[in-house]
C-alpha positions as CSV (number, residue, x, y, z in Angstrom):
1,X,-59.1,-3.3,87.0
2,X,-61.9,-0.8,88.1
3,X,-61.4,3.0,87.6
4,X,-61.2,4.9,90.6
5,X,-63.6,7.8,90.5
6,X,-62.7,11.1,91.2
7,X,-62.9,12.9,94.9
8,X,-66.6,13.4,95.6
9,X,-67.8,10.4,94.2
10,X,-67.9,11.8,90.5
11,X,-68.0,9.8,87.0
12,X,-64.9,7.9,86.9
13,X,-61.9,9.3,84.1
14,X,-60.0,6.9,81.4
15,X,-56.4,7.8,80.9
16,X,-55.2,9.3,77.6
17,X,-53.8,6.8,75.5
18,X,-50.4,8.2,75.1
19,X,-48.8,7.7,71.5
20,X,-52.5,7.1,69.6
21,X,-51.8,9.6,67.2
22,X,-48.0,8.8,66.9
23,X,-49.3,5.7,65.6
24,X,-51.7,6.6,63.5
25,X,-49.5,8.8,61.1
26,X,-46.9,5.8,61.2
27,X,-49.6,3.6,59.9
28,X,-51.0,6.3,57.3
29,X,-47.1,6.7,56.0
30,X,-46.5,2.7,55.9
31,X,-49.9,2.2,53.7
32,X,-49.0,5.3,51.6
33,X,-45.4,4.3,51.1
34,X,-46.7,0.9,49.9
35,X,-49.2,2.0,48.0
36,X,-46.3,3.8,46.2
37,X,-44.3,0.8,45.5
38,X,-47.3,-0.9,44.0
39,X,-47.6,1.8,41.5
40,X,-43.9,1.2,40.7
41,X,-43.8,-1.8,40.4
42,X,-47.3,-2.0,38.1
43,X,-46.0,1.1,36.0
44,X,-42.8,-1.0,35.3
45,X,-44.9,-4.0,34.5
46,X,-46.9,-2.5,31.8
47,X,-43.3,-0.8,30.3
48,X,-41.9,-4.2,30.3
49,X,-44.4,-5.5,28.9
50,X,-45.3,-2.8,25.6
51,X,-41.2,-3.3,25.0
52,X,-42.2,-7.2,24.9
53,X,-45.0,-6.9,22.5
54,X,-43.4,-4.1,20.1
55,X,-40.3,-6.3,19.6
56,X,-42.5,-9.1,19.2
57,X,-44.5,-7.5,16.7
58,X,-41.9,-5.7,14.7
59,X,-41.7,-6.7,11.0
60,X,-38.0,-5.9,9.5
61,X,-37.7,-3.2,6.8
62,X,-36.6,-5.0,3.4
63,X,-33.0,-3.1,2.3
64,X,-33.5,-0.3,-0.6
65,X,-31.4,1.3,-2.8
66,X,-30.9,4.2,-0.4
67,X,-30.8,2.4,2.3
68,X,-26.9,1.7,0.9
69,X,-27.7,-1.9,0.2
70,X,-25.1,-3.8,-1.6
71,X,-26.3,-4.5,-5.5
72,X,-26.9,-7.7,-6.4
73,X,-24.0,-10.0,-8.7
74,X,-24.4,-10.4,-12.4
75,X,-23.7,-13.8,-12.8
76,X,-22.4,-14.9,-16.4
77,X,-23.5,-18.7,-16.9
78,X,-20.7,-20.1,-19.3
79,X,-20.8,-23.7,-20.9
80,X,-18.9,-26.7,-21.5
81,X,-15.9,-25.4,-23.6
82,X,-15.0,-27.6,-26.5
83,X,-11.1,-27.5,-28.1
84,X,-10.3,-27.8,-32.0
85,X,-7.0,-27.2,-33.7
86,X,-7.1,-24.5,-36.7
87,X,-5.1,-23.6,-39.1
88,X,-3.3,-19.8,-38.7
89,X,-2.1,-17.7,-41.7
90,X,1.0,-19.3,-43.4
91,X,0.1,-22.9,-42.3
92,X,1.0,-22.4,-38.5
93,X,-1.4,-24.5,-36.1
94,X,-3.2,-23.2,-32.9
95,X,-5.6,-24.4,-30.2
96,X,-9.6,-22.6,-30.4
97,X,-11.2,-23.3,-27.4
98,X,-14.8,-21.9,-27.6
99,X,-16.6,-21.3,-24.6
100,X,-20.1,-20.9,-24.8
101,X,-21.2,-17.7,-23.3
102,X,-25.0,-19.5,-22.2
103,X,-26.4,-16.0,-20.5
104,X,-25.7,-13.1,-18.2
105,X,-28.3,-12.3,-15.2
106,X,-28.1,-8.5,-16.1
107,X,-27.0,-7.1,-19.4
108,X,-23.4,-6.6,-19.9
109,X,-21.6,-5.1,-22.6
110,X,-17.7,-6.2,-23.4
111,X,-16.4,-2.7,-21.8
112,X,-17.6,-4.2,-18.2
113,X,-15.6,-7.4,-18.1
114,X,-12.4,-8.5,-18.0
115,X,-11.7,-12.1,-19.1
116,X,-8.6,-13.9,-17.4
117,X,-7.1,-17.3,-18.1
118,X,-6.2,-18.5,-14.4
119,X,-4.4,-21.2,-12.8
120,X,-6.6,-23.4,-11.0
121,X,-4.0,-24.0,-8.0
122,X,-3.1,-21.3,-6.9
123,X,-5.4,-18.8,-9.3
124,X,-2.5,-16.9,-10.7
125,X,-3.4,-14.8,-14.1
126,X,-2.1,-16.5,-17.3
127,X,-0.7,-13.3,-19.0
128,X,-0.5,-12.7,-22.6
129,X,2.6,-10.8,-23.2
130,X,3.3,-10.0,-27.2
131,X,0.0,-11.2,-28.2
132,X,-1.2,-10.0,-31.1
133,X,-5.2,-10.9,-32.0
134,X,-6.0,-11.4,-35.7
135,X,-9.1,-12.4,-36.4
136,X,-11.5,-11.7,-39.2
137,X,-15.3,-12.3,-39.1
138,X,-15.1,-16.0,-40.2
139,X,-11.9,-16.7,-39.1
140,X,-10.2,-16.5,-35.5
141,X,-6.9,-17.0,-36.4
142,X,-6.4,-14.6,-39.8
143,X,-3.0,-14.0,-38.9
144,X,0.4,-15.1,-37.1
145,X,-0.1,-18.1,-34.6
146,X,0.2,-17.3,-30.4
147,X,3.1,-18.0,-29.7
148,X,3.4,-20.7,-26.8
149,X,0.6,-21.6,-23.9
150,X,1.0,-18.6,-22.1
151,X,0.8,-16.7,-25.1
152,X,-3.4,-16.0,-26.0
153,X,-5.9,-13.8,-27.5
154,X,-10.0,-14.2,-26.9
155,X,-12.3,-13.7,-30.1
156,X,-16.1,-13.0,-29.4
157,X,-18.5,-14.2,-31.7
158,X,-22.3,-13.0,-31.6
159,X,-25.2,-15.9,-32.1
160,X,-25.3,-15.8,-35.5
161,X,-21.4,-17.1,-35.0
162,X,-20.0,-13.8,-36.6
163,X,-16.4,-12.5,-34.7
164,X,-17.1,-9.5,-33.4
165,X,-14.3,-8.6,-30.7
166,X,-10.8,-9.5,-30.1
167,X,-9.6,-9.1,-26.9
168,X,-5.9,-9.2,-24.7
169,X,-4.7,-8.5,-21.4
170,X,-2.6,-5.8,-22.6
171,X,-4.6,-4.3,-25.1
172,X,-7.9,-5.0,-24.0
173,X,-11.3,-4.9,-26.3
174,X,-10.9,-4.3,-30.1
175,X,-13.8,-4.4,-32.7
176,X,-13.3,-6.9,-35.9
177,X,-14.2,-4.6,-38.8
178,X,-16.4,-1.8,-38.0
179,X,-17.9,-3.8,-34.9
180,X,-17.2,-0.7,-31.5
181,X,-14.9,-1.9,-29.4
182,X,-17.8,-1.5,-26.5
183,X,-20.7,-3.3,-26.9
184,X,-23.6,-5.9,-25.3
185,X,-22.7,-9.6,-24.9
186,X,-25.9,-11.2,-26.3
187,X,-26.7,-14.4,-25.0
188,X,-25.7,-17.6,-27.0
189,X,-22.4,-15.6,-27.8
190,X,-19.0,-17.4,-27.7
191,X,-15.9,-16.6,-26.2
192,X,-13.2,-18.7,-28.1
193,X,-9.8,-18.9,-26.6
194,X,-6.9,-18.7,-29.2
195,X,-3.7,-20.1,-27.7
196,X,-0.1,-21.8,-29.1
197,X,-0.8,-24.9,-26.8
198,X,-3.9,-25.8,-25.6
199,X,-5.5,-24.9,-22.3
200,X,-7.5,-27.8,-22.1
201,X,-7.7,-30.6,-19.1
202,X,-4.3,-28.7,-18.2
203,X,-5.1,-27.1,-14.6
204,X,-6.2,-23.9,-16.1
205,X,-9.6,-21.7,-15.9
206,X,-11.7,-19.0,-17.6
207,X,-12.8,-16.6,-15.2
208,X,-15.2,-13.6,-16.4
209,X,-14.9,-10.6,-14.1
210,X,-15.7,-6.8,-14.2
211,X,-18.6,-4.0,-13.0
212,X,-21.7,-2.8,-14.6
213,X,-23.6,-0.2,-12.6
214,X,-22.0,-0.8,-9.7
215,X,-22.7,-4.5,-9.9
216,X,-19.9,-7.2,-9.9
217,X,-19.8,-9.4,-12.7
218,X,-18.7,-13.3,-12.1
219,X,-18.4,-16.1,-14.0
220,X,-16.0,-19.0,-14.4
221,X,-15.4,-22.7,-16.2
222,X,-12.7,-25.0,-16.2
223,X,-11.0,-25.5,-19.6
């Protein structure tokens, strides 16, 4: 269409384009707004991705002491026990069942464990009531007999195979002579089992239990 020109035969006029500038700040906002969202979205990207690479790249922090990690168990390593019948003061017999006390995996001494004589079964405690432990250096059985299977007193012998300590449920640790009641279990000691009737192949246990430091203390062996 041609443009009419104006009275007098002027230069002909273009109409204003109505809304130009309207338009023009709708564009500007659209490309700022998604400019905008680009940032977002690359911002969030690189967060995402510095998470990623920390957590990848994280080493864990090995427990201390202070840290309130648990201490480790002292394990007591006992041997095979072997069973002989002796001879008690005045002629009365009893079982000695000598467990050999092989090594500890932290030193112990006798006022940190508790020796029990257990039922396999059901792992009730074998108590010792009455039992009175006499034993002199060479001999485990100086004096009256145990009397029955649930009647029993441990003797401790050190590597040289001198008795050291008696020991009982109700009385706990003695020293045999002037040995102290409290002192280290060497390694290649023996723990022999005095009884009135033998423990052995009968459904019954030694378990070794107690603390040291702060550690638990564990060991056990079928009689």
């Amino acid at each position: 269409m041609t443009a009419e020109g104006p009275p007098g035969g002027g230069p002909p006029t273009t109409a204003p384009v109505l809304g130009s500038a309207a338009s023009f700040r709708r564009q500007r906002n659209a490309d700022r707004s998604l400019r905008w969202g680009l940032y977002v979205r690359l911002a969030a990207t690189v967060v995402i991705a510095v998470a990623l690479l920390a957590i990848l790249t994280a080493r864990p922090v090995a427990p201390t002491a202070s840290s309130g990690a648990a201490p480790p168990t002292t394990t007591v390593t006992l041997g095979s026990p072997t069973v002989t019948q002796v001879t008690c003061a005045g002629g009365a017999p009893a079982y000695a069942e000598r467990v050999p006390w092989i090594a500890a995996s932290a030193p112990v001494t006798s006022g940190d464990l508790v020796p029990k004589i257990v039922e396999l079964f059901d792992g009730d405690i074998v108590n010792d009531p009455g039992a009175m432990p006499n034993a002199t250096a060479s001999n485990v059985c100086a004096g009256a007999s145990p009397t029955g299977a649930a009647r029993w007193y441990g003797v401790v012998s050190d590597p040289t195979g001198a008795n050291v300590l008696t020991y009982t449920l109700g009385q706990g640790w003695a020293g045999i002579g002037t040995e102290p009641a409290n002192q280290p279990i060497a390694n290649d000691s023996t723990l022999t089992i005095v009884s009135g009737g033998s423990f052995s192949n009968s459904g019954y246990g030694l378990k070794i239990v107690g603390f040291a430091n702060g550690s638990p203390i564990v060991g056990s062996i079928t009689l």
